[in-house]
Every structure is written in C-alpha cells, then in structure tokens.
DRENKEZA-109091 format. One record per residue (C-alpha): residue in one letter; chain; residue number from 1; x, y, z. Coordinates in Angstrom, 3 decimals, padded with zeros to 6 digits. Example, Ala and Ser with C-alpha at 12.3 -4.5 7.8 and 13.67 -1.06 7.14 Angstrom:
! residues 2
REC   vogu   drenvo   lodren         xx         yy         zz
REC      a        A        1    012.300   -004.500    007.800
REC      s        A        2    013.670   -001.060    007.140
This chain:
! residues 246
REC   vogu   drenvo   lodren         xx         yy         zz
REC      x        A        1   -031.946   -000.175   -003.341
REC      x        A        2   -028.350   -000.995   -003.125
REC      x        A        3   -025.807    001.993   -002.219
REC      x        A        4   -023.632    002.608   -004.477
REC      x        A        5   -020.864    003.748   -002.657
REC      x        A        6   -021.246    000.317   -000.861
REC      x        A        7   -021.266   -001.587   -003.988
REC      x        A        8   -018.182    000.364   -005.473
REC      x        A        9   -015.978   -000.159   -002.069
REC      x        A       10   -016.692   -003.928   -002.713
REC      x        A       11   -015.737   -004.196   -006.081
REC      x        A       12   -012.180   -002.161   -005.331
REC      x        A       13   -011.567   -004.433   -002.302
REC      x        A       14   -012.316   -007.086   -004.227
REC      x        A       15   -010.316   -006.450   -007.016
REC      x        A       16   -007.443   -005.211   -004.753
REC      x        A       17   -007.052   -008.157   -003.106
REC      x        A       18   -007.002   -010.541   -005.720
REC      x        A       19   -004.072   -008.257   -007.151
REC      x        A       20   -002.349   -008.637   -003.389
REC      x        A       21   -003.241   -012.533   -004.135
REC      x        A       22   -001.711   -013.045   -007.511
REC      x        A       23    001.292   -010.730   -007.403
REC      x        A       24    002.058   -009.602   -003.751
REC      x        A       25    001.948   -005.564   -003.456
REC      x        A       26   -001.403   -003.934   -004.894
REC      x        A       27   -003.995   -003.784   -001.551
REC      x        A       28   -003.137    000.075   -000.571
REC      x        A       29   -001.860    000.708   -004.044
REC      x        A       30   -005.419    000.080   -005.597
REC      x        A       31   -007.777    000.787   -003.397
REC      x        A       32   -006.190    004.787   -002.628
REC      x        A       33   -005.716    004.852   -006.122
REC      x        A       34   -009.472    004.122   -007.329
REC      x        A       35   -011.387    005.621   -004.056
REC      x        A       36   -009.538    008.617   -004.502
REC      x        A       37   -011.438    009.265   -007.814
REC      x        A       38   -015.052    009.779   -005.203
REC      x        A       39   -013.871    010.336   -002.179
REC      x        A       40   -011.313    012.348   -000.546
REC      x        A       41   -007.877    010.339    000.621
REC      x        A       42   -008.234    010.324    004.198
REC      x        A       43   -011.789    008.714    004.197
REC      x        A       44   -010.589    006.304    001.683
REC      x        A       45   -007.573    005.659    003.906
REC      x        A       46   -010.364    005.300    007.050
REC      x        A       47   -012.233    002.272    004.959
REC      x        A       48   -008.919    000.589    004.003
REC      x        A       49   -006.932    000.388    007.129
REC      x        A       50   -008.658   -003.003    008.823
REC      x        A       51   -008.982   -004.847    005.655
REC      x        A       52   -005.278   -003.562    005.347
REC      x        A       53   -004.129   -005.359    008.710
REC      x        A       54   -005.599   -008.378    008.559
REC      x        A       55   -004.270   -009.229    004.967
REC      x        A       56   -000.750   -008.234    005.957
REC      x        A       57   -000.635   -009.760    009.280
REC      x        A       58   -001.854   -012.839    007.336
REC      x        A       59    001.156   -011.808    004.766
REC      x        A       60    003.897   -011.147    007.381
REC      x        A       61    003.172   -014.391    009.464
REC      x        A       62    002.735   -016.713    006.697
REC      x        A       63    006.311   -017.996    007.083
REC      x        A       64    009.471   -018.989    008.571
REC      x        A       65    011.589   -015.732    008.485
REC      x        A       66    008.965   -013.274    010.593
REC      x        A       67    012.436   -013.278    013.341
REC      x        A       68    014.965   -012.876    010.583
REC      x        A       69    013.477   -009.946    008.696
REC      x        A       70    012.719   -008.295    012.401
REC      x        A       71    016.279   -008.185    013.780
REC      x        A       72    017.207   -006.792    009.719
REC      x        A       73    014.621   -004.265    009.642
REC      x        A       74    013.838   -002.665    012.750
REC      x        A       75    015.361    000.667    011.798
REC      x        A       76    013.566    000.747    008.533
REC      x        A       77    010.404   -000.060    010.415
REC      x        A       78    010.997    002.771    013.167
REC      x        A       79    011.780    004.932    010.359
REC      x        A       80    008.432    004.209    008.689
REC      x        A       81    006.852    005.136    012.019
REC      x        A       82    008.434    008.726    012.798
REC      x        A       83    007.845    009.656    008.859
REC      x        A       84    004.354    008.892    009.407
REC      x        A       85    003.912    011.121    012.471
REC      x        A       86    005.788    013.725    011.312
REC      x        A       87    003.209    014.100    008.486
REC      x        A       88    000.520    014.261    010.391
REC      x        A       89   -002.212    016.644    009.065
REC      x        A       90   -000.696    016.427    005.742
REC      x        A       91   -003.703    013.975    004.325
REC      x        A       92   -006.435    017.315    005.891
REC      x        A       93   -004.115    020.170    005.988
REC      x        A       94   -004.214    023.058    003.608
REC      x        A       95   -001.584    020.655    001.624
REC      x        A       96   -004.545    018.334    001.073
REC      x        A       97   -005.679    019.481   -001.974
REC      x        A       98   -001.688    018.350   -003.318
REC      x        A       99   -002.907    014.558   -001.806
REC      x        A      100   -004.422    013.492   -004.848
REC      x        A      101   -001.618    015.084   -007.415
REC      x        A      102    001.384    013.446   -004.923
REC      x        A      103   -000.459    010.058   -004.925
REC      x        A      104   -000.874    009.999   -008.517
REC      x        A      105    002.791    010.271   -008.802
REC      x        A      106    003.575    007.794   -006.362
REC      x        A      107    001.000    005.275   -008.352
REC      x        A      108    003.322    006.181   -011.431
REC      x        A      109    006.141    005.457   -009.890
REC      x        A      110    005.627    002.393   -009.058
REC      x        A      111    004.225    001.550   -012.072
REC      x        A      112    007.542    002.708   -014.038
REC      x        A      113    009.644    000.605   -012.015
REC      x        A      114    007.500   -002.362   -011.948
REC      x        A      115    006.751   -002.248   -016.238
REC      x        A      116    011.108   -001.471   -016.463
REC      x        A      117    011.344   -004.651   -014.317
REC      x        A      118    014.489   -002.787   -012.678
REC      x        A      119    016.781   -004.872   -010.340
REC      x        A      120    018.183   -002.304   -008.186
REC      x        A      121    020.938   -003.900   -005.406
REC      x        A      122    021.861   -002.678   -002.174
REC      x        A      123    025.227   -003.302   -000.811
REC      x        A      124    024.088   -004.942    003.079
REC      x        A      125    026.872   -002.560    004.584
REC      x        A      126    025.024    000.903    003.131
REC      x        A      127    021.481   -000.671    005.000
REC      x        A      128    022.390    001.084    008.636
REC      x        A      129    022.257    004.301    006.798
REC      x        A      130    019.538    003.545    004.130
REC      x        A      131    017.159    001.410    006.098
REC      x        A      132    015.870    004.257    008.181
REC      x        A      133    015.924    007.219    005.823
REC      x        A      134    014.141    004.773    003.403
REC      x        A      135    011.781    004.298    005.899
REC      x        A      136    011.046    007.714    006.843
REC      x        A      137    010.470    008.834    003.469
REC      x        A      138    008.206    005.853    002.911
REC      x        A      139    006.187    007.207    006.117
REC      x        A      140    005.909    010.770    004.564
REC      x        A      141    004.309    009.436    001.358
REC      x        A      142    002.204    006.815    003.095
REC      x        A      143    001.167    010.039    005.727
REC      x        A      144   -000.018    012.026    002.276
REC      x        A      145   -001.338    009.329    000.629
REC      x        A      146   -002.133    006.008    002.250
REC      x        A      147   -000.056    004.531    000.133
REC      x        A      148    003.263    002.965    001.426
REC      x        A      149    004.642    001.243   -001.209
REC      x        A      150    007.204    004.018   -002.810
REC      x        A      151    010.133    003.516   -001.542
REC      x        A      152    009.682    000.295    000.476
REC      x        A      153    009.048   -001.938   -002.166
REC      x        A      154    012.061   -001.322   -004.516
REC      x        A      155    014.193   -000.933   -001.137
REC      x        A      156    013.256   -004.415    000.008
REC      x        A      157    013.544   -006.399   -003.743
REC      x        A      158    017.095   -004.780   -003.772
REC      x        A      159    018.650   -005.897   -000.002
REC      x        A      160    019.082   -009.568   -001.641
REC      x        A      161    016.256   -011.154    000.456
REC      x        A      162    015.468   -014.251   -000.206
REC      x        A      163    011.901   -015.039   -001.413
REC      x        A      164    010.049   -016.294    001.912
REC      x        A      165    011.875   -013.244    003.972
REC      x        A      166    010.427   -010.481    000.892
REC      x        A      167    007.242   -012.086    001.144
REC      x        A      168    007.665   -011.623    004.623
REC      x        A      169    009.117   -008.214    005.110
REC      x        A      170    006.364   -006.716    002.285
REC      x        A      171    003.608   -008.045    004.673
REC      x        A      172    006.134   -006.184    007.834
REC      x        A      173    006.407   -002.778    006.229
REC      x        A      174    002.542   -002.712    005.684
REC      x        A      175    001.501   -004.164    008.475
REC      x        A      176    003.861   -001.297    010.545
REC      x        A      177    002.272    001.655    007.923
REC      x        A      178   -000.966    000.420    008.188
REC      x        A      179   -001.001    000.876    012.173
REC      x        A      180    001.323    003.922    012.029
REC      x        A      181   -001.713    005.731    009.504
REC      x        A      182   -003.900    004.463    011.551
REC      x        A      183   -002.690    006.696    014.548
REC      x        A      184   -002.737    009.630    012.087
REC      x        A      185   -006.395    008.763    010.446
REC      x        A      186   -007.636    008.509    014.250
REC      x        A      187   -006.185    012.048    015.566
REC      x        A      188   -006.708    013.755    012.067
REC      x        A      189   -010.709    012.504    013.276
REC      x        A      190   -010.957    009.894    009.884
REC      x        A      191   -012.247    007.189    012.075
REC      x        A      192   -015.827    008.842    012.109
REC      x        A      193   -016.327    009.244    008.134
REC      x        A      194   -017.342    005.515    007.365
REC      x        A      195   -019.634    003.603    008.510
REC      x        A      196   -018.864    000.329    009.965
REC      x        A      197   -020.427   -001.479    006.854
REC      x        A      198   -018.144   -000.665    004.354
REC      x        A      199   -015.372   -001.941    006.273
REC      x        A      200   -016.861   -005.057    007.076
REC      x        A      201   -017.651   -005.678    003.557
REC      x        A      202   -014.094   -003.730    002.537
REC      x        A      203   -012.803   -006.902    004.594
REC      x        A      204   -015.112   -009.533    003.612
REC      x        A      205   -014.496   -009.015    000.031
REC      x        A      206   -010.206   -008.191    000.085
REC      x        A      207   -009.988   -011.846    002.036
REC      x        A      208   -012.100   -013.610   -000.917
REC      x        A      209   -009.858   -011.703   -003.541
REC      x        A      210   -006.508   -012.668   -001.721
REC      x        A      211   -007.976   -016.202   -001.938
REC      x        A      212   -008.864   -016.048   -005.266
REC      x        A      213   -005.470   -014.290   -006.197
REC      x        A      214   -003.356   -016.385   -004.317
REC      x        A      215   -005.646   -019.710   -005.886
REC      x        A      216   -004.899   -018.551   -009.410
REC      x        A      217   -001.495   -016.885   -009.522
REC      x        A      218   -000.345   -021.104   -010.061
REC      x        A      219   -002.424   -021.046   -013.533
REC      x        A      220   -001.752   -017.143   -014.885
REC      x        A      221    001.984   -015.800   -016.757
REC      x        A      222    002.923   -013.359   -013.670
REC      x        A      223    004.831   -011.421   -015.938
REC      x        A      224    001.485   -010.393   -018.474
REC      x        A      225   -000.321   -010.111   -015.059
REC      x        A      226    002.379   -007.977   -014.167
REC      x        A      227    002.290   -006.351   -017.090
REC      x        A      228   -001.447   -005.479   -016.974
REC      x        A      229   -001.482   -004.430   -013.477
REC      x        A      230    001.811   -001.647   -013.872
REC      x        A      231    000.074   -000.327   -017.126
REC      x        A      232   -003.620    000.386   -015.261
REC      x        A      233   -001.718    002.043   -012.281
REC      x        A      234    000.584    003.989   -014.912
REC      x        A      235   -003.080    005.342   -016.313
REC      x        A      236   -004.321    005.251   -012.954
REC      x        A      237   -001.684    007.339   -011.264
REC      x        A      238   -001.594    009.975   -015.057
REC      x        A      239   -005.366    010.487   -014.652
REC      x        A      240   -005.536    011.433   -010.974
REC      x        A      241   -001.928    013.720   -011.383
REC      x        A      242   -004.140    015.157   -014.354
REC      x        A      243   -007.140    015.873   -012.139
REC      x        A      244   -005.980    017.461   -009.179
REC      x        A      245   -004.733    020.610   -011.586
REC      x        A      246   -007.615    020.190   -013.626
C-alpha cells in the first residue's frame, strides 16, 4: 500500500517546482507552507533542503552574471548566513510552537506584495548599509521558518538588476539559505527525521516540475499565473496564522 506521507511529499514537490519553473520564487515558499499543515517545520525543512540545492544551484549557474551578482552581493549573502546562525534553535526551541504562526505571516507577506505588484527601488549608494541588514533579517525568518524569501525577494527586484543577474541572484540567496539552514537543521538533529526516500523522490519530482514549469511558462499569461499563485499563498499563509492560535 502506498504511504501517504510519501505520496503527499511528491505531489508538494511536484507542484512546487513547477511554480519555481513558471514564475521563479515558490520552491521553499510552497513546500514549508503545505508540509507545515502535517508535519512540524523543521522536519519539513529536513525533506526540502537537497531538492532545494540542486534547483538553485541549477538557478544561480544558469547564466552569465554568477561573477557580477557575487562581487554586488557578498554582504547580503554573509548577512543571510550570521541571521541564520544566530537563530539557531528557534525552528525546536520553546519559540517553536510561534514557527507555524511567523511562517504564515511571512507566506502573507509575500503574497501582498506579489498580488500589489509593488515596484519598490533602492538607491545603489543605500546597498552597503541595506544589503547586510536585509540579509540578516532574511536569515532570522528563513532560521524560524525555512522560508527565505521575505525580505530577499523584494530587496533584490528593487536594486535595478537586470533580468539574467535577478534570475541569478534569486537562485544565490537560496542557494546560500539553503546551506546556511542546513547547518542549523543538522545541529538542531533534523537530519535524522526523514527517511532517505522522501528526499529522493522530494528531488525526483521538484526537477520534473521545474521542467515542466520552465516548458510552459512560454504558453501561460504570467500575470493570471501570478495572480493564482499570490492568492493560494495569501489563503495559505491566513489558514496556518489561523491555526497555530487555534
């Protein structure tokens, strides 16, 4: 008999990577967001980090500007690392049980400012200062939460990068929070609550959806796509706020 647990990791990984295909952003976003509902964050976080790495290293390498958005980013990316450390325990602590609640909001957050289509800017002279504290904050929330979109993602659409060098620096920032959880999942002892099945098929499936994704993002309206995807994490990130003071 098929396990169900198996069969539901699939279908998220699945889903979440044809999302990461067709619009960019949506791997850690989706699958914390949805595993969260039957499982607790940091095992969720556990299952998701390899099928995490190998779709952003894909992301982040898939291009001309991997040099360029480097040298521009460094702080931001050291500031994603200390963040992250300096929340360690905060997925298992006795804050734990706020996880869920704090990830919720971060899924609505996102959501709001993707739906509002807001173009933030940031003036390149204010990114010394900004780059790192963004960074750090990001690697608080992504320590909580596994997810590491809120700030990043707004931060990076508004430094005026050009498309290849976002594309780019997205797949940087997650590829850097993805190995920067990692350390925390690994001390915090998350490692040992999967088995090595679900990641394999956690993997297998995410690479099909990215193809998929990235196959039929040339034949879909990004902006109802868009549209859809902001409104289910807007209901996504309500319901599991709602939850964790139910």
């Amino acid at each position: 008999m098929p396990d169900p647990t198996l069969m539901l990791v699939g279908a998220v990984f699945a889903l979440a990577g044809f999302v990461k295909g067709a619009v960019g952003p949506g791997l850690p976003t989706i699958v914390m967001g949805m595993l969260a509902i039957v499982m607790t964050p940091v095992h969720a976080a556990a299952i998701l980090l390899l099928p995490s790495f190998v779709t952003n290293v894909w992301q982040m390498l898939a291009g001309p500007a991997f040099a360029v958005v480097v040298r521009r980013l460094w702080s931001m990316m050291a500031g994603v690392s200390i963040g992250t450390w300096a929340g360690l325990g905060l997925m298992t602590g006795a804050t734990a049980r706020f996880g869920t609640a704090l990830l919720g909001v971060a899924l609505a957050l996102y959501a709001v400012a993707g739906l509002a289509v807001l173009r933030l800017s940031v003036a390149k002279a204010w990114e010394p200062i900004l780059s790192p504290a963004v960074g750090a904050i990001t690697g608080v929330i992504s320590a909580a939460t596994g997810v590491f979109v809120i700030p990043a993602v707004p931060y990076l659409q508004a430094i005026g990068l050009e498309k290849e060098e976002l594309v780019q620096a997205l797949g940087l920032s997650f590829t850097v929070s993805t190995v920067a959880v990692a350390v925390n999942v690994g001390l915090e002892g998350g490692l040992r609550l999967f088995p090595i099945s679900e990641t394999l098929v956690a993997l297998a499936l995410a690479c099909v959806g990215m193809w998929i994704g990235q196959t039929l993002r040339l034949r879909m309206s990004p902006m109802t796509f868009r549209r859809w995807f902001f409104a289910g994490l807007l209901l996504l990130g309500g319901y599991l706020v709602a939850r964790s003071f139910a």
